[in-house]
C-alpha positions as CSV (number, residue, x, y, z in Angstrom):
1,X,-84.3,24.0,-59.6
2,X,-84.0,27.6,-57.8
3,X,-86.0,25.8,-55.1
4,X,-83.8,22.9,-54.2
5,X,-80.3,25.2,-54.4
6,X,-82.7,27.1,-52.1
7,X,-83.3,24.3,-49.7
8,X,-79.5,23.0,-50.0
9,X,-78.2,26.5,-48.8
10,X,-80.8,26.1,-45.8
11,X,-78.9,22.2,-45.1
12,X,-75.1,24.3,-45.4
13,X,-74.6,25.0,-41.4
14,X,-76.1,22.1,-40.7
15,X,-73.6,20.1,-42.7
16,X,-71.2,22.6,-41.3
17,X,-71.9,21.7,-37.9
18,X,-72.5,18.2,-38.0
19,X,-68.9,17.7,-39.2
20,X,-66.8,20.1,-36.3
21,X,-68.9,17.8,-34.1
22,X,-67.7,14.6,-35.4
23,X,-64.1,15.9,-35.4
24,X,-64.6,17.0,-32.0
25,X,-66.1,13.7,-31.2
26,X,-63.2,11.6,-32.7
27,X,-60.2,13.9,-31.4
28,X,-61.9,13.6,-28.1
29,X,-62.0,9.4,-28.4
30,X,-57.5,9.6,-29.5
31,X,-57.2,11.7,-26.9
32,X,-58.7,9.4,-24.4
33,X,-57.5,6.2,-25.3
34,X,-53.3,7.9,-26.5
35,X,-53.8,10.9,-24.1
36,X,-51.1,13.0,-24.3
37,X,-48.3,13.8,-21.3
38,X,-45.6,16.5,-20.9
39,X,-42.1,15.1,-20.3
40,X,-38.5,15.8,-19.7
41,X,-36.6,14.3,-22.2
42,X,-34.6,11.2,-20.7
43,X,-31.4,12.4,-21.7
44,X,-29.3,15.5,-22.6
45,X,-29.4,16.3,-26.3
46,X,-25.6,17.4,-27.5
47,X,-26.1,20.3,-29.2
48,X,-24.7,20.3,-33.0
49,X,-22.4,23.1,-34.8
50,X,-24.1,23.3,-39.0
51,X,-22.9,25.7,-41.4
52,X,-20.1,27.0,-40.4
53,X,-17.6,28.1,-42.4
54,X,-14.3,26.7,-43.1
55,X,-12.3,29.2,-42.7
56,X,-14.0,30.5,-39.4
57,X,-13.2,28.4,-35.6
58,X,-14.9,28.9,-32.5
59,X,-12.7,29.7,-30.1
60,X,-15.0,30.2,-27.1
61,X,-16.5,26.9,-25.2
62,X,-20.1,25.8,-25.7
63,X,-22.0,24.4,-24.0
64,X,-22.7,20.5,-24.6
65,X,-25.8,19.7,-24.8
66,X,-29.0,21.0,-23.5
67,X,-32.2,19.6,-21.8
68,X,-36.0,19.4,-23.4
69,X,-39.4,19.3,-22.1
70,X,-41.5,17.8,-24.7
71,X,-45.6,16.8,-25.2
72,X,-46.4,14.0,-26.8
73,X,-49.1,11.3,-26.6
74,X,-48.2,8.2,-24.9
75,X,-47.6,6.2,-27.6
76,X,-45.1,8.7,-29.6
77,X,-43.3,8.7,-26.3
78,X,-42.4,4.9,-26.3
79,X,-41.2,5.4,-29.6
80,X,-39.0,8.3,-28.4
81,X,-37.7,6.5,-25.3
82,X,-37.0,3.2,-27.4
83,X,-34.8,5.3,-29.5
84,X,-36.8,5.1,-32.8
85,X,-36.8,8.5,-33.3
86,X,-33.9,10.9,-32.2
87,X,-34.3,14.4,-31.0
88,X,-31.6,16.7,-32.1
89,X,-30.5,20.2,-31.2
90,X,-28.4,22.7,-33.1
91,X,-27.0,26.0,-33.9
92,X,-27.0,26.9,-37.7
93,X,-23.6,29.4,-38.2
94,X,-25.0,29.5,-42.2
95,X,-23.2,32.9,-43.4
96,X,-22.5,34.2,-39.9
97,X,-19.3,36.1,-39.7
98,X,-16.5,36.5,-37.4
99,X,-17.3,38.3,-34.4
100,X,-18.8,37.8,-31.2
101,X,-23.4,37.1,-31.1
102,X,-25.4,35.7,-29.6
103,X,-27.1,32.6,-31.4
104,X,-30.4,30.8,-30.7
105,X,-30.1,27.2,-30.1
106,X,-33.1,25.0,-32.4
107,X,-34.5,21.9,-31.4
108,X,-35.8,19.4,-33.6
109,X,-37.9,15.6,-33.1
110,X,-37.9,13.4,-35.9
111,X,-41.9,12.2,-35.3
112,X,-44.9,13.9,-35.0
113,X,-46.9,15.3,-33.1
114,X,-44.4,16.0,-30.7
115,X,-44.7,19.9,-29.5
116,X,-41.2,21.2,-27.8
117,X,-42.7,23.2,-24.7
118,X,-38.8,24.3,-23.6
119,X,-35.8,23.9,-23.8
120,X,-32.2,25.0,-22.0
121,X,-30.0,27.0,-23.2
122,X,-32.0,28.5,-25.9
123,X,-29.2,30.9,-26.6
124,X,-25.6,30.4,-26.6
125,X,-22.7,33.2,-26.8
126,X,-20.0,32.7,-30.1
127,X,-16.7,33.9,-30.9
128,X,-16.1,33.3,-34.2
129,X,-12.7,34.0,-35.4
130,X,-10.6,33.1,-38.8
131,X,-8.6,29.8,-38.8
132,X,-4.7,30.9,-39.1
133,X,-2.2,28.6,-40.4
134,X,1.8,28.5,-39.8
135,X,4.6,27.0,-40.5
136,X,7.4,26.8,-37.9
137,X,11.0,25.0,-37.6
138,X,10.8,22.2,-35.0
139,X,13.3,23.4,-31.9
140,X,14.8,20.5,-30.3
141,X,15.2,20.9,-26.4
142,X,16.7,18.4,-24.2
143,X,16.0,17.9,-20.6
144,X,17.8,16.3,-17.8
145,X,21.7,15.8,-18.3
146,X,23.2,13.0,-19.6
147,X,25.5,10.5,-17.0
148,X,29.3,11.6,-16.6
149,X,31.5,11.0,-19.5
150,X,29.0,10.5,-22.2
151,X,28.2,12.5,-25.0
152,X,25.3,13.1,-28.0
153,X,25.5,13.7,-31.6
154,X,23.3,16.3,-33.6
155,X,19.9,15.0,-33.7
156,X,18.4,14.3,-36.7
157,X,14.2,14.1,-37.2
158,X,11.8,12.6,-39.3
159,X,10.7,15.8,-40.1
160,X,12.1,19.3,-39.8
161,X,8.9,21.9,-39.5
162,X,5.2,21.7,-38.4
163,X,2.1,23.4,-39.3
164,X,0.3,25.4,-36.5
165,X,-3.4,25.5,-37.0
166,X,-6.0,27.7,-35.3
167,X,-8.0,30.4,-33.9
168,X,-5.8,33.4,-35.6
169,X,-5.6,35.0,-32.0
170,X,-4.1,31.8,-30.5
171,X,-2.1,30.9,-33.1
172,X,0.0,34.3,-32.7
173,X,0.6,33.0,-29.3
174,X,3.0,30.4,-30.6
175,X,6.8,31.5,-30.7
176,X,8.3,28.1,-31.2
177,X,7.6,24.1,-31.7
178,X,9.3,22.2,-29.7
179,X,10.4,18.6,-29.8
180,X,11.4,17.7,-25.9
181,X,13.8,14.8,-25.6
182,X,14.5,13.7,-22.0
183,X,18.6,12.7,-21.9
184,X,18.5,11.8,-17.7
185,X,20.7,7.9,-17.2
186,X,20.8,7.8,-21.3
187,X,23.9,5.4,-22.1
188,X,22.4,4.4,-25.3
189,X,21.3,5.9,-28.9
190,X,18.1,7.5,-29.2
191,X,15.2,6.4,-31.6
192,X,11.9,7.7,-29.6
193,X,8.7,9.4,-31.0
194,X,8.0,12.5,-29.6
195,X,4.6,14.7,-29.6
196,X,5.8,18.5,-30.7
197,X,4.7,21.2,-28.1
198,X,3.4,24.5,-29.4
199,X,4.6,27.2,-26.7
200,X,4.6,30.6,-26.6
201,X,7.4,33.1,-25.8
202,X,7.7,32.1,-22.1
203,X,7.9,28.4,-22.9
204,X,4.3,27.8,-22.0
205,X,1.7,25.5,-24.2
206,X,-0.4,27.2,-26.1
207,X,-3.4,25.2,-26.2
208,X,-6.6,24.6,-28.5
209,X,-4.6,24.9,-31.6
210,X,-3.4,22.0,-33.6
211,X,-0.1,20.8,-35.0
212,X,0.7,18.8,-38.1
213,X,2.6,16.2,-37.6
214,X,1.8,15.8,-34.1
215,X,4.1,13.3,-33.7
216,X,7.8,12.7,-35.1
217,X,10.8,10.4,-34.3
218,X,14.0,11.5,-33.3
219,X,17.3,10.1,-33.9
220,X,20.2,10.7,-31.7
221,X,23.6,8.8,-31.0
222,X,24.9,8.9,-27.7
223,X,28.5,7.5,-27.0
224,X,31.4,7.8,-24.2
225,X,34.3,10.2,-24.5
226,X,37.1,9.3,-24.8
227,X,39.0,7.7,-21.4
228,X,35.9,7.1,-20.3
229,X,34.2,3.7,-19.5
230,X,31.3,2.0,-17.9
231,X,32.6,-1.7,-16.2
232,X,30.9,-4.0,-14.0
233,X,31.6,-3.9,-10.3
234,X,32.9,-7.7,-9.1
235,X,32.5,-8.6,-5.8
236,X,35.8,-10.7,-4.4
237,X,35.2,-13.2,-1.5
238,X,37.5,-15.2,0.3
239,X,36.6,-17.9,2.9
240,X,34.0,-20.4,3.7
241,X,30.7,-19.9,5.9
242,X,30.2,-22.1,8.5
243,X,28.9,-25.8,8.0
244,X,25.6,-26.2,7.4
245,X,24.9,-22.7,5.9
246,X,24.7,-22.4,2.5
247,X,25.3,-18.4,0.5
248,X,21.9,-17.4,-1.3
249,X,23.4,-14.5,-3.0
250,X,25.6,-11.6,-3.3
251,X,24.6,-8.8,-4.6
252,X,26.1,-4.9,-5.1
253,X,25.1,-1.3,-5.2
254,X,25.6,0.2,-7.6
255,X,25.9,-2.9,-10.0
256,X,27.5,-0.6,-12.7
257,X,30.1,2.4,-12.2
258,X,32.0,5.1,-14.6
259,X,35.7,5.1,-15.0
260,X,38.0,7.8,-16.2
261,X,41.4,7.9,-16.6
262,X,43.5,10.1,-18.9
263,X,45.7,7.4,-20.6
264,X,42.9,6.0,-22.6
265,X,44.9,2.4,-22.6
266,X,44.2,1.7,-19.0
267,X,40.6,2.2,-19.6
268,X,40.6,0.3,-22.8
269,X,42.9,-2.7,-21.1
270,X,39.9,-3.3,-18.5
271,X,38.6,-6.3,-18.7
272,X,35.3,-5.1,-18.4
273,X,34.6,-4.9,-14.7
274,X,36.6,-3.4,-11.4
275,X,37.0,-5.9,-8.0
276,X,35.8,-5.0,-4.4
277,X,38.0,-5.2,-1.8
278,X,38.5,-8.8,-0.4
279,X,35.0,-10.1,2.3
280,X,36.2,-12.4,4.8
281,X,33.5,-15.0,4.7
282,X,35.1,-17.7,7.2
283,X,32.7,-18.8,9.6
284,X,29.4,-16.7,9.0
285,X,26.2,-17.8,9.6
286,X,24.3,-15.3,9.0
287,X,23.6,-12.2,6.1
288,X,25.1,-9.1,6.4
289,X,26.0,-5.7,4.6
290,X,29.0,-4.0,4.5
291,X,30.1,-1.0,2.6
292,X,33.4,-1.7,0.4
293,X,36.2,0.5,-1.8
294,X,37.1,-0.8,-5.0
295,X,40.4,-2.1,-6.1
296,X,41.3,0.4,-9.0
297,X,44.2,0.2,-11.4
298,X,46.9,2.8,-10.9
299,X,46.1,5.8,-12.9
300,X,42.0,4.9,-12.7
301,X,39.7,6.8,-10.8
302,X,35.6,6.2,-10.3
303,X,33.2,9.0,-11.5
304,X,32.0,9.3,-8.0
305,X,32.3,7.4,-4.8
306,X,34.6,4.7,-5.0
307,X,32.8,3.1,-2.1
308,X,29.5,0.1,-2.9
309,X,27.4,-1.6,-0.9
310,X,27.5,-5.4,-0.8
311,X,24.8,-7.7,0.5
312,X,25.5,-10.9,1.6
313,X,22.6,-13.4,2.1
314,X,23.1,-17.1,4.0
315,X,20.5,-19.2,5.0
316,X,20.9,-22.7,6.9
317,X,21.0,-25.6,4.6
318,X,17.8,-27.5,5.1
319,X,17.4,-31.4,5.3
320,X,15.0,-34.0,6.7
321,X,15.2,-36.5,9.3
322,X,13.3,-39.5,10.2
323,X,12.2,-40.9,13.7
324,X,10.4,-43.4,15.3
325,X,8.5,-44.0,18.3
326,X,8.5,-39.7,19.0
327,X,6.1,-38.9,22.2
328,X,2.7,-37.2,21.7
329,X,1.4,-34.6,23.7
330,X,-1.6,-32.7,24.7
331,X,-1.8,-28.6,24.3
332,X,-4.6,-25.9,25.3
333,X,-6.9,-28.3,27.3
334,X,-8.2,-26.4,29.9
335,X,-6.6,-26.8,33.5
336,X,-8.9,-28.9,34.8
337,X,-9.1,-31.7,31.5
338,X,-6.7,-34.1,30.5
339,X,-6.7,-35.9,27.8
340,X,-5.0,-39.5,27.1
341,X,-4.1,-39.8,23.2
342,X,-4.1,-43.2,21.4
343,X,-1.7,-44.3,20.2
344,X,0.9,-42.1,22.6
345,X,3.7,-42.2,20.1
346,X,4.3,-41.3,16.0
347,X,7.5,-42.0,13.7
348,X,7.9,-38.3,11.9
349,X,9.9,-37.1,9.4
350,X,11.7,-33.7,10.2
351,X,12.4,-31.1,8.0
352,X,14.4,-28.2,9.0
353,X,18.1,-26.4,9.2
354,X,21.2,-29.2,9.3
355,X,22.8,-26.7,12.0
356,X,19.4,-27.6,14.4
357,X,19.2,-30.8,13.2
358,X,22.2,-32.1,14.1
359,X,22.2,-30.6,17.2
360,X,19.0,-32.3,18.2
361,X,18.3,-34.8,21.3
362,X,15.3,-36.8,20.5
363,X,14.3,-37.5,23.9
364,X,14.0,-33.8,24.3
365,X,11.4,-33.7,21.3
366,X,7.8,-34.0,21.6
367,X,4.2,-34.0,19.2
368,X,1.7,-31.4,19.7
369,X,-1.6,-32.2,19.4
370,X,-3.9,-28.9,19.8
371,X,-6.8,-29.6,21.8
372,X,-7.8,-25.8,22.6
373,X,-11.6,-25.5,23.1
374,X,-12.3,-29.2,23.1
375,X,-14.6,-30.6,25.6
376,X,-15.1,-33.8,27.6
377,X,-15.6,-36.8,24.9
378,X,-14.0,-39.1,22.4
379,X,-12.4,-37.6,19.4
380,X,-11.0,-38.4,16.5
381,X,-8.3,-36.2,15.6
382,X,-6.5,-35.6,12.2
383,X,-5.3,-32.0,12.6
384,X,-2.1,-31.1,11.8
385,X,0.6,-31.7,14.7
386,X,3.8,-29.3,15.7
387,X,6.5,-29.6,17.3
388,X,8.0,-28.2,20.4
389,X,11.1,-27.2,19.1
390,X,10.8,-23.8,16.9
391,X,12.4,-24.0,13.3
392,X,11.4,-27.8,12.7
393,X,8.4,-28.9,10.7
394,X,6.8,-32.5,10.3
395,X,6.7,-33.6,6.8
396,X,5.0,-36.5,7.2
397,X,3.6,-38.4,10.2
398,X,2.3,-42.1,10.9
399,X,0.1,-42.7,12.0
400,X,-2.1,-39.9,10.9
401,X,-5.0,-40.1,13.0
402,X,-5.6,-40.3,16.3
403,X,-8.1,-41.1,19.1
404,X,-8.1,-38.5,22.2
405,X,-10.1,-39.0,25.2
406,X,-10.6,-36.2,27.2
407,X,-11.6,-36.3,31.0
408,X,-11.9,-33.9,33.8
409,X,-9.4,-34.7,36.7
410,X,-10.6,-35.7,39.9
């Protein structure tokens, strides 16, 4: 018995031996068929805040993520890159206190065997400081000024104070909250949400703090004084344009004006709009602007210049016209081509201003048929024709095709 414990003993290193070799021997065969490769990490990895304390804030800026060089065989990498397992990067603030350190940024890869060879930052600088909270009145402040002769009423707001939250150092900054409510052109009651603006003593923001509400809605009537009115401004015409013409529009600047007068009755008596002075419109034929006082009651004066502008638009009134038997004729042949067009002559219908219309002589009119860059031959042509008389336009035209023969002169 002694004898084969003996000889066992002797077979030990042996056994010892024989299996470092066959480890050897099978990491050797992974390694060659899932060899392993050292890679940047295909995308920055934000960097996570754990542990920290509630009543602590970070009132410094971090930075955002950081970028990893990691080995890994190929295989564990297509798993990484295909996004079936994350890599994730933190600083753990477990029972640090307030006060400015320096931290160490961890890494972490949720497969193995992944080995992180480096990473950047490894270490970030903290300011750790205790979250302050405060209370303050919401100040209303109004910008701009409200149009002549109007006036507000006390606002009133969904709620009444705010709660300032932050870094305890920034959050001693804050003197006031302030709702801003912007009265420029207001003729109307107010109902508008606002955001409240933390600012400090000078009336700048104080930023990276919080405020609760953020939001609230302000109420505010707005409404003329008394004697004062806004009315309508009517333009008076007098006279017709010229026949043939037609008036697109008339329109006035400013379309609205303020009134004031110190018996309240003769503002209240308006009817709800002041006239212009009278336009003489006999005979025009074209549009025009012209600057014009109002007519104003005794006793009424504008808030401002008692001078608008007007803007008279007239266009010709547009009709058609038909005609027979209307010559044809050749344009941008080359000087030494004519052409001869078949048939010679078209019945048209014209569409343009009566004025030019009427004033038409037919035998002065002719068809343009636009044969730039053509070339000796036979053509068929179904372009488009003009005329030779600017402001008219063919509505229609019959025949619609034509055959052109062009030759070179002799």
């Amino acid at each position: 018995m002694l004898a084969r414990l003996r000889a066992f003993g002797k077979l030990i290193p042996l056994i010892i031996v024989s299996m470092v070799v066959a480890v050897a021997v099978w990491i050797l065969a992974v390694t060659s068929s899932d060899p392993s490769e050292t890679r940047l990490y295909a995308k920055p990895v934000p960097i996570e805040v754990v542990g920290q304390s509630t009543n602590l804030v970070i009132t410094n800026h971090l930075p955002e993520s950081v970028t990893v060089n990691l080995r890994a065989p190929v295989s564990i990498w297509e798993k990484i890159n295909s996004g079936k397992a994350g890599v994730r990067a933190f600083i753990d603030l477990s029972g640090v206190p307030e006060g400015t350190r320096t931290t160490q940024v961890q890494v972490q890869v949720g497969i193995k065997p992944v080995e992180v060879i480096s990473y950047s930052p490894q270490m970030v600088d903290l300011v750790l400081e205790k979250l302050s909270n405060k209370r303050f009145d919401i100040a209303v402040v109004s910008r701009g000024a409200l149009p002549v002769g109007y006036q507000t009423e006390d606002p009133r707001l969904s709620e009444t104070s705010a709660v300032v939250s932050g870094a305890a150092s920034l959050v001693a900054q804050v003197a006031e909250v302030r709702a801003v409510v912007d009265l420029s052109q207001v003729r109307s009651d107010i109902n508008q949400e606002i955001t409240l603006q933390p600012v400090d003593a000078n009336g700048l923001l104080v930023r990276e703090v919080s405020v609760t509400p953020d939001k609230i809605t302000l109420l505010q009537g707005v409404s003329q004084r008394g004697g004062y009115r806004n009315v309508v401004v009517k333009v008076v015409t007098e006279g017709l344009i010229k026949d043939g013409y037609r008036l697109k529009s008339v329109t006035v600047n400013p379309p609205t004006v303020t009134v004031y007068s110190s018996d309240t009755a003769t503002v209240d008596a308006l009817p709800g709009y002041v006239d212009t002075r009278v336009i003489n419109l006999v005979d025009r034929q074209e549009g025009f602007s012209v600057d014009v006082e109002l007519s104003l009651p005794v006793g009424l004066q504008v808030i401002g210049s008692s001078m608008v502008e007007v803007k008279v638009e007239i266009e010709p009134v547009v009709s058609s016209l038909s005609l027979s038997e209307i010559q044809l004729e050749p344009t941008g042949l080359a000087s030494n081509l004519s052409a001869d067009i078949v048939p010679n002559k078209a019945n048209i219908i014209l569409s343009g201003p009566v004025p030019l219309l009427n004033s038409l002589f037919v035998n002065d009119l002719r068809i343009l048929i636009d044969l730039t860059g053509r070339l000796p031959g036979v053509y068929s042509i179904d372009v488009k024709p003009t005329l030779n008389i600017p402001g008219l336009e063919i509505e229609s035209i019959s025949p619609a095709t034509f055959e052109v023969t062009i030759r070179t002169k002799k």
